[in-house]
N, C-alpha and C positions, 0 to 999 in steps of 0.2 A: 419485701418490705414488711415492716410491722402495720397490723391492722387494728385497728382501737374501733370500738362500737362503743358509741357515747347515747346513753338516753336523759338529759339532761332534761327541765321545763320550764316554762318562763319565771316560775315562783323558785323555782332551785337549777340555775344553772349550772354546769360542769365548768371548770376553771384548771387549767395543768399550765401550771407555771417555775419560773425557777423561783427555787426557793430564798436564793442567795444574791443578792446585790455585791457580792465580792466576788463571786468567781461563776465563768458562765457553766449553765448549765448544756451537757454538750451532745446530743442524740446524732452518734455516726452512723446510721442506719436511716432508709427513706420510711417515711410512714404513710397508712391510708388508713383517713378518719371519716368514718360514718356515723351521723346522729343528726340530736337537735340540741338547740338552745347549750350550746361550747363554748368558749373561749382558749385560743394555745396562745399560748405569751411568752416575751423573754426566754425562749430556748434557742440555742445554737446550732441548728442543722449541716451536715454535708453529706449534704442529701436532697430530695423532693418528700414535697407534704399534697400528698393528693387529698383534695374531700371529694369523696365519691358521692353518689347516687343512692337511695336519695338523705341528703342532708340539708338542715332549716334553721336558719338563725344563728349561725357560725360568724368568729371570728380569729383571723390570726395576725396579734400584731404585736410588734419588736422585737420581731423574731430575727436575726441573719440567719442566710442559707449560703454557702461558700460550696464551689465545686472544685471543680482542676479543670485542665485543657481536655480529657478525657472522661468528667465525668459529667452530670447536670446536677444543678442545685434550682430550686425556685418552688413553685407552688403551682399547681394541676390542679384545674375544677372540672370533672371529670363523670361521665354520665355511661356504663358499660351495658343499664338493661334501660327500661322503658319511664324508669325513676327518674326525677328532677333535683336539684340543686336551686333553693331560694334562700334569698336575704342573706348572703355570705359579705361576710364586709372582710378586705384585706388594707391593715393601714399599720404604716411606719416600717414596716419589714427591708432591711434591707438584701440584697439579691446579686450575688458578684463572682464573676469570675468558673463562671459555669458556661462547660467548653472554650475553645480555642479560637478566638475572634479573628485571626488571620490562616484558618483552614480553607486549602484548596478544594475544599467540597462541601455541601449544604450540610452542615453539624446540625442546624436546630433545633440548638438548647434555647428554648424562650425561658425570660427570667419569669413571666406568669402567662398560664397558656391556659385557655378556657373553649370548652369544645359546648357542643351543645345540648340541650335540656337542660339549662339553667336563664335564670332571670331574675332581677331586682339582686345587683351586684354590684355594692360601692368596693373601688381601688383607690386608694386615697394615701399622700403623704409616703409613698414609697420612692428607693431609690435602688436602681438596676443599671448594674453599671459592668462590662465585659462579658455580657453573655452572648453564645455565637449566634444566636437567632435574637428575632426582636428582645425589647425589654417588657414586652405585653401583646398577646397575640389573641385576638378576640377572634374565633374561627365556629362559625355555626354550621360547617361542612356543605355537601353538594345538598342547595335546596334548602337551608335550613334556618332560611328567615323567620317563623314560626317557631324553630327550636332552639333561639336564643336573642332572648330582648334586653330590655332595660339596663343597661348596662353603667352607671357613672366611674369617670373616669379623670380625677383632677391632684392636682397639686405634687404629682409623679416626679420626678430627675429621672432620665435616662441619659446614661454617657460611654462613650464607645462600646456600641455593642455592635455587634457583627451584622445585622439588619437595619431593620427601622427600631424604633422607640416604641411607636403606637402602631400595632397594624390592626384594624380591625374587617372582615369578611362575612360575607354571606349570614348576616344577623342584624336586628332590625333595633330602631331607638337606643343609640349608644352617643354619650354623651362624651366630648375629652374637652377637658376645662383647666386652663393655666398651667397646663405642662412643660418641662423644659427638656429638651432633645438635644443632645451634641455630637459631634464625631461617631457620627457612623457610618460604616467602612467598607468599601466594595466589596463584591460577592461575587462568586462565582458559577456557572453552571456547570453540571454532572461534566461534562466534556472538556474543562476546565479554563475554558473562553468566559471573561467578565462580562459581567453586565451589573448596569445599575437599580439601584434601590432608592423608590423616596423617601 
């Protein structure tokens, strides 16, 4: 992926947007963005937008991400050293069709996936719709109540994705508000015997 290092500040934010209201702007390649005080807007991804570790005051929104049955599209809030992830706001992004919602084995392409060392994290007015794992997977790993809190989580669509809509784990003060869930689709295990999801 491409790696962008953004040092943006509250008096002069960073802003990378498309330029053009007629024709989308269109990034085939996955990116990983670390900084502070961003904005990514109106760009066209097929691909994943991870904000790494640590990054502060970040937003990405009206954005679409589009995969295939084979690929992932969506957005990774993602912590690899000792770094944190605050005040990341993700709103109006739309999120589709990243992996194969009727694979006989766990794809888990979530359409947004947040692991831990991050907190104070609004998801807001997004729509995630055919991805083979949840459509938002809140996962603070083994233990890792402590290493992911504050979480809001409102005004979402998820529709047939391969999981649940909302899963959240092992992470503490997470809020989901006026969501809407539809059609999501048995599952299977490694062994390829179904089981259910709620």
């Amino acid at each position: 992926p491409r790696t962008l290092r953004i040092e943006g500040t509250a008096s002069q934010p960073v802003v990378i947007r498309n330029g053009s209201r007629m024709a989308p702007a269109v990034a085939s390649q996955s990116w990983e963005v670390i900084g502070t005080h961003y904005t990514i807007e109106g760009i066209d991804f097929r691909g994943v937008v991870t904000v790494l570790a640590p990054s502060d005051t970040a937003t990405i929104r009206d954005c679409e991400f589009q995969g295939t049955a084979t690929t992932r599209a969506g957005i990774v809030i993602a912590s690899y050293t000792g770094d944190w992830n605050r005040q990341i706001t993700l709103y109006r992004n739309w999120i589709h069709d990243s992996g194969d919602v009727n694979a006989l084995f766990d794809q888990d392409f979530h359409g947004i996936g947040i692991g831990p060392r991050a907190s104070d994290l609004y998801i807001e007015q997004n729509r995630l719709e055919r991805c083979s794992g949840d459509g938002v997977q809140i996962n603070g790993g083994m233990g890792g109540h402590a290493l992911l809190y504050d979480v809001f989580v409102s005004d979402n669509t998820a529709l047939d994705n391969g999981q649940t809509g909302f899963w959240a784990k092992q992470c503490t003060d997470v809020v989901f508000f006026r969501n809407v869930v539809s059609g999501a689709r048995p599952r299977y295990n490694a062994d390829g015997t179904q089981r259910t999801t709620g």
